[in-house]
MARKOLSE-143128 format. One record per residue (C-alpha): residue in one letter; residue number from 0; x, y, z. Coordinates in Angstrom, 3 decimals, always signed. Layout:
REM residues N
<node><type>A</type><seq>NUM</seq><c1>X</c1><c2>Y</c2><c3>Z</c3></node>
...
END
This chain:
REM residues 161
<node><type>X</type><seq>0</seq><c1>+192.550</c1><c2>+84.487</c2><c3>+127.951</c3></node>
<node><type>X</type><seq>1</seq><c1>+193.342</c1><c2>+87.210</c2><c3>+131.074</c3></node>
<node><type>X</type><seq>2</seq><c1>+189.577</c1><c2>+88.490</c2><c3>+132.219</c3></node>
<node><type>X</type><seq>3</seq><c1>+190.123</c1><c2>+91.521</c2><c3>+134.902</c3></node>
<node><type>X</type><seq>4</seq><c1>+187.005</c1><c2>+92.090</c2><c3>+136.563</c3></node>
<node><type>X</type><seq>5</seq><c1>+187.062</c1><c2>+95.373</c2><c3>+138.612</c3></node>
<node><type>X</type><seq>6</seq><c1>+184.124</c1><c2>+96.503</c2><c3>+141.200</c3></node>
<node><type>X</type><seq>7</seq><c1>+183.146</c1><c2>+98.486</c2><c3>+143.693</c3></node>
<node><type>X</type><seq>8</seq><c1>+180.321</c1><c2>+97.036</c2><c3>+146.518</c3></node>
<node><type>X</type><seq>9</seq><c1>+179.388</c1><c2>+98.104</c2><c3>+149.284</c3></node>
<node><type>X</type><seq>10</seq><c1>+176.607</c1><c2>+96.125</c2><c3>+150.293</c3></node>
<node><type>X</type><seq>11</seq><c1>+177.873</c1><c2>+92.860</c2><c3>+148.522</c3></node>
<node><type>X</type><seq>12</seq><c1>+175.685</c1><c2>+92.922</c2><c3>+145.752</c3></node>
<node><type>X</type><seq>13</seq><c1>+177.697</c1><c2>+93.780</c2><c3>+142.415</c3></node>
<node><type>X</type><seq>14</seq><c1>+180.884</c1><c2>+92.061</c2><c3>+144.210</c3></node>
<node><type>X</type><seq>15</seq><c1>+178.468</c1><c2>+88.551</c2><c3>+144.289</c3></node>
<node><type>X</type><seq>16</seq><c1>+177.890</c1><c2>+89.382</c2><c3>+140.435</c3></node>
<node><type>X</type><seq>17</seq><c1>+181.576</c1><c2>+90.116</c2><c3>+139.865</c3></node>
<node><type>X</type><seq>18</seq><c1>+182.489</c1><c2>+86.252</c2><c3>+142.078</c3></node>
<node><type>X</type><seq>19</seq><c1>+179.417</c1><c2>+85.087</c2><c3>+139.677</c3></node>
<node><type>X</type><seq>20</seq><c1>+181.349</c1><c2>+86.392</c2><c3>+136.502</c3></node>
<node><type>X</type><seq>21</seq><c1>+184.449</c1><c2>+84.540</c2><c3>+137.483</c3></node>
<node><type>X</type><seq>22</seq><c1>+182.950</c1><c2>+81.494</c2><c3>+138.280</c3></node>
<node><type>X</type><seq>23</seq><c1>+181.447</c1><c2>+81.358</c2><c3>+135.518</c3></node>
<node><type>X</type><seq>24</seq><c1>+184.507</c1><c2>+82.685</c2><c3>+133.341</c3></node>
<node><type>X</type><seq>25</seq><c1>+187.718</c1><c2>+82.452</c2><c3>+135.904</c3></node>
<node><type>X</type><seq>26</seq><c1>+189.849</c1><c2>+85.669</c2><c3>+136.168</c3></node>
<node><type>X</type><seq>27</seq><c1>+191.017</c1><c2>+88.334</c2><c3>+138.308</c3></node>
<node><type>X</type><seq>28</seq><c1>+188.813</c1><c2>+90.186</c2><c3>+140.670</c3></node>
<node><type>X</type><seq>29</seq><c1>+189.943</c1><c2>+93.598</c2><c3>+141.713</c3></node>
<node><type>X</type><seq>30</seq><c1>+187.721</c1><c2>+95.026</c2><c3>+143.883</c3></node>
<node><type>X</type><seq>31</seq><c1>+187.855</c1><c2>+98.779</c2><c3>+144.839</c3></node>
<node><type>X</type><seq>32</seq><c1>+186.848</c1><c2>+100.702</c2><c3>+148.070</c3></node>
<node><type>X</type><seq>33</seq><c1>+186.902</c1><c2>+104.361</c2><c3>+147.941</c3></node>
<node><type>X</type><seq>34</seq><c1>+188.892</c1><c2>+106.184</c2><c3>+150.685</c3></node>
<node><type>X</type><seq>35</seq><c1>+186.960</c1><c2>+109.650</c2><c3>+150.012</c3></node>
<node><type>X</type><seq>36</seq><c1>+184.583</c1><c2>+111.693</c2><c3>+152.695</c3></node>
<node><type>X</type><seq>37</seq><c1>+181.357</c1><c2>+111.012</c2><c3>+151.371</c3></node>
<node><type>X</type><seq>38</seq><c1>+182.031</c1><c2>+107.464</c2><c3>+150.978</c3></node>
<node><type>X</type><seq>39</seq><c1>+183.126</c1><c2>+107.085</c2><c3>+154.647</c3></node>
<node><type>X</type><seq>40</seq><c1>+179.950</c1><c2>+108.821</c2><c3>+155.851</c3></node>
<node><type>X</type><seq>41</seq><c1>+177.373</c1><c2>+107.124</c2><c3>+153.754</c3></node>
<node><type>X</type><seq>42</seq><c1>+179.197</c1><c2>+103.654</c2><c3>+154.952</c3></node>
<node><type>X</type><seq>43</seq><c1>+178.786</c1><c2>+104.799</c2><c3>+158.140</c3></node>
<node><type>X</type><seq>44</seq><c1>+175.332</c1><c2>+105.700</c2><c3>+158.012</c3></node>
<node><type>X</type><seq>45</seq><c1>+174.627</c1><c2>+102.708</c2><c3>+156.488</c3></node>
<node><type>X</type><seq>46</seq><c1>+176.414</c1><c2>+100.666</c2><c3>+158.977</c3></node>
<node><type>X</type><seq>47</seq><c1>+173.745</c1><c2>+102.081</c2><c3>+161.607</c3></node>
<node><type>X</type><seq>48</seq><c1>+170.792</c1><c2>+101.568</c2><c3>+159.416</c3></node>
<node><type>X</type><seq>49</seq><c1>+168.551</c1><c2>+98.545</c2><c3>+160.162</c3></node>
<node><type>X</type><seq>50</seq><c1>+168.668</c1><c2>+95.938</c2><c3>+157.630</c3></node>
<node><type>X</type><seq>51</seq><c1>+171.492</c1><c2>+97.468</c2><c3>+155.977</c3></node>
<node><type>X</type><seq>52</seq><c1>+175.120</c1><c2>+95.212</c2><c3>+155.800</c3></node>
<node><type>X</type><seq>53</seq><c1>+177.879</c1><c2>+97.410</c2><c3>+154.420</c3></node>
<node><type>X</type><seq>54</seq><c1>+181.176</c1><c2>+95.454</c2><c3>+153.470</c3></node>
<node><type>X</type><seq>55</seq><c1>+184.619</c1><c2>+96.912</c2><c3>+154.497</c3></node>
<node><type>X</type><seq>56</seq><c1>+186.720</c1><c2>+94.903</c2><c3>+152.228</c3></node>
<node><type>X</type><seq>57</seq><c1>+188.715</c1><c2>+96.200</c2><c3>+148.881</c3></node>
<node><type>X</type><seq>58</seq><c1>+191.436</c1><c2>+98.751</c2><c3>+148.702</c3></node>
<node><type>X</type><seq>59</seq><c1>+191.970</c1><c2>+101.889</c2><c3>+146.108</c3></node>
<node><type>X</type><seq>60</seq><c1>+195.244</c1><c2>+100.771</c2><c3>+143.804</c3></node>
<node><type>X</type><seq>61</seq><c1>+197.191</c1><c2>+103.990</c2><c3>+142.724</c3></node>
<node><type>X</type><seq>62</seq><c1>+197.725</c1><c2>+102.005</c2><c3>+139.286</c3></node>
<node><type>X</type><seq>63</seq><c1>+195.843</c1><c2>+98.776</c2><c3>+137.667</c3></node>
<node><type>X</type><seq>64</seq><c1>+197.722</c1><c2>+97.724</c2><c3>+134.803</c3></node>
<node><type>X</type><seq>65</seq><c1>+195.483</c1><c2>+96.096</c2><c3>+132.077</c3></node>
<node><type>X</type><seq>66</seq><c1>+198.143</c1><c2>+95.300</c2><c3>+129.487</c3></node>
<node><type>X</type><seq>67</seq><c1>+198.010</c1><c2>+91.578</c2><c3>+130.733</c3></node>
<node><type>X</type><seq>68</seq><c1>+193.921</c1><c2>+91.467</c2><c3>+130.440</c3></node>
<node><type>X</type><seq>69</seq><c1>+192.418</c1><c2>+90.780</c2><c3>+126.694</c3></node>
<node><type>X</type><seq>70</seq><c1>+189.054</c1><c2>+91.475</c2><c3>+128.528</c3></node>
<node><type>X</type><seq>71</seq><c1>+187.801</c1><c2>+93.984</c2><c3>+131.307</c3></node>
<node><type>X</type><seq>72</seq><c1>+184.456</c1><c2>+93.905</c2><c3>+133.528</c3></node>
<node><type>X</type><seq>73</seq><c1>+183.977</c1><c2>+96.927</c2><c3>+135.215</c3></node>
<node><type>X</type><seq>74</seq><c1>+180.942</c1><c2>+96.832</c2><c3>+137.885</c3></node>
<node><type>X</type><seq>75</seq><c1>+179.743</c1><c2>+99.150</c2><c3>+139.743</c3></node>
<node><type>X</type><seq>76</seq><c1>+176.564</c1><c2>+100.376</c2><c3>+142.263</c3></node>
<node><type>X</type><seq>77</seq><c1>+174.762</c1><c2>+103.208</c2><c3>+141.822</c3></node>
<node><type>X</type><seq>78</seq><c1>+174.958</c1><c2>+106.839</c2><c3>+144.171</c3></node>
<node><type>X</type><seq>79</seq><c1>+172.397</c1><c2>+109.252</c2><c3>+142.699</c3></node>
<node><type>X</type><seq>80</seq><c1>+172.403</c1><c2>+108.134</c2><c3>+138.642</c3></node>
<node><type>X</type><seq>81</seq><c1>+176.237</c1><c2>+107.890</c2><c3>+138.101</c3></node>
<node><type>X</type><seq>82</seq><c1>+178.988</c1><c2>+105.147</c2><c3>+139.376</c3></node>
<node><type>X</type><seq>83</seq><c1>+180.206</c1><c2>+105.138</c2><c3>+143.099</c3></node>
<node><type>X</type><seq>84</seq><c1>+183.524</c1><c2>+107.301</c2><c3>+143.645</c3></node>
<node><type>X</type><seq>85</seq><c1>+185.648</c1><c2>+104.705</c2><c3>+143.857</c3></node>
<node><type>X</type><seq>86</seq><c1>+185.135</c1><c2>+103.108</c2><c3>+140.153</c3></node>
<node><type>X</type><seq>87</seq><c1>+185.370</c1><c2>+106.517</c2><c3>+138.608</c3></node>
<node><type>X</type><seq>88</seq><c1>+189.200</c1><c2>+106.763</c2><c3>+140.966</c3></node>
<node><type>X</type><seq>89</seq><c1>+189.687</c1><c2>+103.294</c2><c3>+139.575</c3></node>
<node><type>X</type><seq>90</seq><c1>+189.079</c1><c2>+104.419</c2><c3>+136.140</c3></node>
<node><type>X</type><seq>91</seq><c1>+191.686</c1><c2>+107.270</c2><c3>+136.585</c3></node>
<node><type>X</type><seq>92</seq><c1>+194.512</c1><c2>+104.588</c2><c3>+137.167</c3></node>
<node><type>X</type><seq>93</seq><c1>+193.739</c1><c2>+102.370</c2><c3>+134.808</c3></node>
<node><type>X</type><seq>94</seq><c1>+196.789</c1><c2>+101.784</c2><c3>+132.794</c3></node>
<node><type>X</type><seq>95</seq><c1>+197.597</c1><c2>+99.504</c2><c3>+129.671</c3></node>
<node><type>X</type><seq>96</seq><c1>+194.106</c1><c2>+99.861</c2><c3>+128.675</c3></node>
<node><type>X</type><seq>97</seq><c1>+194.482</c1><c2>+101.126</c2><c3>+125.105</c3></node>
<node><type>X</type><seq>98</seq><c1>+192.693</c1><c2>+98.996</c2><c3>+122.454</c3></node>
<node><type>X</type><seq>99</seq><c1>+191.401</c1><c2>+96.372</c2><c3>+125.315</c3></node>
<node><type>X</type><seq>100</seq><c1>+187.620</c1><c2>+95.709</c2><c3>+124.987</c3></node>
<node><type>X</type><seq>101</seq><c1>+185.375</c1><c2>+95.513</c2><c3>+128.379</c3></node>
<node><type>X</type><seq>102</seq><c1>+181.864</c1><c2>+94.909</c2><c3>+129.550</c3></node>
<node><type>X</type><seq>103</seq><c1>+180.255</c1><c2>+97.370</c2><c3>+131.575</c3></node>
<node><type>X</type><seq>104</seq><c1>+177.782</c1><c2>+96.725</c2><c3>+134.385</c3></node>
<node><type>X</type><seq>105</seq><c1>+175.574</c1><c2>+99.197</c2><c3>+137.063</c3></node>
<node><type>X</type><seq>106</seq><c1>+174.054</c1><c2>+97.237</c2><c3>+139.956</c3></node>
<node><type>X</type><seq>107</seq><c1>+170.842</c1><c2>+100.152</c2><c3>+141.197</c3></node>
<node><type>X</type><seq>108</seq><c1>+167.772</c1><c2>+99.652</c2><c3>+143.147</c3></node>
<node><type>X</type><seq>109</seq><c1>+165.290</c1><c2>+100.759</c2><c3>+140.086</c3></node>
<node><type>X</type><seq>110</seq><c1>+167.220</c1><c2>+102.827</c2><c3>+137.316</c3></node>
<node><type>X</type><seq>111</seq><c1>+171.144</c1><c2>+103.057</c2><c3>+136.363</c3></node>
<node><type>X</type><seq>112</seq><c1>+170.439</c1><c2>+107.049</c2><c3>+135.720</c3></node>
<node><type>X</type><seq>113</seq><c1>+173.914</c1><c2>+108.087</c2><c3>+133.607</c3></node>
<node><type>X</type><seq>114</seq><c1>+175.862</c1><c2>+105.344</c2><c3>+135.174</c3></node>
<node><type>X</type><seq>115</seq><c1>+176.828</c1><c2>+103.164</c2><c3>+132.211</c3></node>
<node><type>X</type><seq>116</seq><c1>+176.970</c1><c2>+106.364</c2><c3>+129.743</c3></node>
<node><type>X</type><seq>117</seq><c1>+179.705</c1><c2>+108.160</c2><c3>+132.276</c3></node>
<node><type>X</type><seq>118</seq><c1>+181.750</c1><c2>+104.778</c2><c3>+132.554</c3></node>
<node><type>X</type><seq>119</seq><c1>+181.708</c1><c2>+104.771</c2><c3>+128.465</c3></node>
<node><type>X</type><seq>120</seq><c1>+182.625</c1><c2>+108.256</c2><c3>+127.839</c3></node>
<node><type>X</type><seq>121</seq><c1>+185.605</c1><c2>+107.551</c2><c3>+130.503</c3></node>
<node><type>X</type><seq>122</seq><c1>+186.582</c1><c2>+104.174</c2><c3>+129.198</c3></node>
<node><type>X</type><seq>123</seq><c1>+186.486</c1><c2>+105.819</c2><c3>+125.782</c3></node>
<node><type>X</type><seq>124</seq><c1>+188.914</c1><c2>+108.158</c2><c3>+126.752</c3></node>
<node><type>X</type><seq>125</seq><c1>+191.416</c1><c2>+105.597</c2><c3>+127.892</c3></node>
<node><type>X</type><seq>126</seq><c1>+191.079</c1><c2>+103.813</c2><c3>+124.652</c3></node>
<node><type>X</type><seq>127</seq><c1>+188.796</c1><c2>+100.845</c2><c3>+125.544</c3></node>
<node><type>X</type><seq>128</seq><c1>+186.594</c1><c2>+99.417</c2><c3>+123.305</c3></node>
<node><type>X</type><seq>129</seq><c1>+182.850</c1><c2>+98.747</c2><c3>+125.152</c3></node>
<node><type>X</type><seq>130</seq><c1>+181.394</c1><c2>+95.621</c2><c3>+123.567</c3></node>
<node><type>X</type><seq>131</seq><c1>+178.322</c1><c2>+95.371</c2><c3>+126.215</c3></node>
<node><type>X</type><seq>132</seq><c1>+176.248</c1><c2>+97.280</c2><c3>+128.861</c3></node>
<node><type>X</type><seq>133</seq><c1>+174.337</c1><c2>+95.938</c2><c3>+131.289</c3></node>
<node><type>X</type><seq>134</seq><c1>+172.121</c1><c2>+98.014</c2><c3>+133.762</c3></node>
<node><type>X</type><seq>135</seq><c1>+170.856</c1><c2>+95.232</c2><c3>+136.717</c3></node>
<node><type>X</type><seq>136</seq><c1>+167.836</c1><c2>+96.657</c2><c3>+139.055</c3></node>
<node><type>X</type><seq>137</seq><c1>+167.121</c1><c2>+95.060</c2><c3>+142.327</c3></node>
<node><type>X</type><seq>138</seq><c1>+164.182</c1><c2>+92.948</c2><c3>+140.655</c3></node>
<node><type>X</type><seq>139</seq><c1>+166.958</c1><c2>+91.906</c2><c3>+137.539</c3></node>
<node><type>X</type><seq>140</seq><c1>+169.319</c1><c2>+90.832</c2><c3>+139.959</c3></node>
<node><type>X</type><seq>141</seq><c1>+166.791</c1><c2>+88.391</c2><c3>+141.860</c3></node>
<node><type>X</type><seq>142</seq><c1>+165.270</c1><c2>+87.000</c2><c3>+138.504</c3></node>
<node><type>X</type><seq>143</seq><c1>+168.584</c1><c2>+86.133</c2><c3>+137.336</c3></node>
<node><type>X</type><seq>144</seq><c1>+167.734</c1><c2>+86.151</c2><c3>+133.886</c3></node>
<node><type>X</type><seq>145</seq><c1>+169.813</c1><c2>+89.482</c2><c3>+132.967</c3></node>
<node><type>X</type><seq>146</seq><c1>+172.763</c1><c2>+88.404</c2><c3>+135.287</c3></node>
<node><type>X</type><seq>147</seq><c1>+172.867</c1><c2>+85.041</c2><c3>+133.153</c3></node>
<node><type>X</type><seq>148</seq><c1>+172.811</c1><c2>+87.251</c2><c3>+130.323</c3></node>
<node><type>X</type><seq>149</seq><c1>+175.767</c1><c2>+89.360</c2><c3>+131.299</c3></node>
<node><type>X</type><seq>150</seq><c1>+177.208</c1><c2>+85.907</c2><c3>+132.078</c3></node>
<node><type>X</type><seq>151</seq><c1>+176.683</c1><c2>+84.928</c2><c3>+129.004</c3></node>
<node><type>X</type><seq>152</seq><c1>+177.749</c1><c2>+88.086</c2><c3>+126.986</c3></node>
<node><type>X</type><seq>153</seq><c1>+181.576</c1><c2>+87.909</c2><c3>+128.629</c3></node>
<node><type>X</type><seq>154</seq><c1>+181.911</c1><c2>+84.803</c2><c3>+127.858</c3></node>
<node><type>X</type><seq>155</seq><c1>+181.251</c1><c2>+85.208</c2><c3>+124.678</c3></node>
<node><type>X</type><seq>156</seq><c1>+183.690</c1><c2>+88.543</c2><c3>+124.597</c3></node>
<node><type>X</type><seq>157</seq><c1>+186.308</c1><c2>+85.724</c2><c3>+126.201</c3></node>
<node><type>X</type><seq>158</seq><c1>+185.347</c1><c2>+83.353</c2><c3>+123.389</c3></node>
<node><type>X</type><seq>159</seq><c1>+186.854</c1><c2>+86.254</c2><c3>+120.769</c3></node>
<node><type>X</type><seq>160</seq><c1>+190.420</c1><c2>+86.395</c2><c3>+122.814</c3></node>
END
C-alpha cells in the first residue's frame, strides 16, 4: 500500500500530525510551503511575534503525481476559515489523482470555518474519492483523542488497499 501524505505547516503543528500519520501508517510525506506574498508577510510577522516559531522548511512542486498512491492525506492549517495558499496550489498540481480515495484534515485554533468543505469540492473535481474529514482545534490536538482517531481512520482506509 503507497500512503502520500501532503501538508502545509507553518508553525509545526499539522506537519507533527502528518510525521504522526506516518509513523503510525509509513508513507510519503510531501510537505508544501507557499511561495506567494501574503504567505511571506504573515511568516514574517510571525517570525517577530513573541511566542510564535514559524518553520521555513517544504517547497511548492509544479506537479505531484498520485498515480503511485492507493491513499492520500491532505493536511492543512487554517488562514481565516479556508486552507492555507499553499495546499489549495498543491491541489492545482495534483496529478494521477482520478479514482484515488484520501482523508482530509484542518489543523485551526477553535473552528475549521469552510476549510474541509473547499478541500472536498476541489478534490472532487480532480476525481478523488473523500472517505474521512477531520477538523482538529488547538484543544483536539492536545487531548489526542481525535488525532488517534484520524490515526485510526487511515489506517483503516490503508487496510482497504
Amino acid at each position: 500500500m503507497n500512503l502520500t501524505i501532503i501538508c502545509a505547516s507553518y508553525t509545526g503543528t499539522t506537519y507533527g500530525i502528518a510525521e504522526q500519520i506516518r509513523n503510525a501508517c509509513g508513507g510519503e510525506i510531501i510537505e508544501i510551503q507557499s511561495k506567494d506574498l501574503l504567505s511571506r508577510f504573515v511568516a514574517f510577522m510571525a517570525r517577530h511575534s513573541p511566542g510564535m516559531n514559524v518553520r521555513d522548511t517544504g517547497s511548492q512542486p509544479d506537479n505531484i503525481d498520485l498515480s503511485e498512491s492507493d491513499l492520500v492525506v491532505i493536511g492543512t492549517p487554517v488562514w481565516g476559515g479556508k486552507p492555507v495558499p499553499a495546499i489549495r496550489k498543491a491541489l492545482v498540481a495534483l496529478t494521477g489523482c482520478r479514482g484515488k480515495r484520501a482523508v482530509i484534515f484542518a489543523t485551526c485554533g477553535e473552528k475549521a470555518g469552510t476549510t474541509l468543505q473547499v478541500l472536498e469540492k476541489d478534490l472532487a473535481a480532480k476525481g478523488m474519492i473523500i472517505t474521512g474529514q477531520f477538523s482538529l482545534s488547538k484543544k483536539e490536538i492536545e487531548d489526542g483523542t481525535l488525532v488517534a482517531a484520524l490515526i485510526a481512520k487511515v489506517q483503516e482506509e490503508a487496510d482497504k488497499a
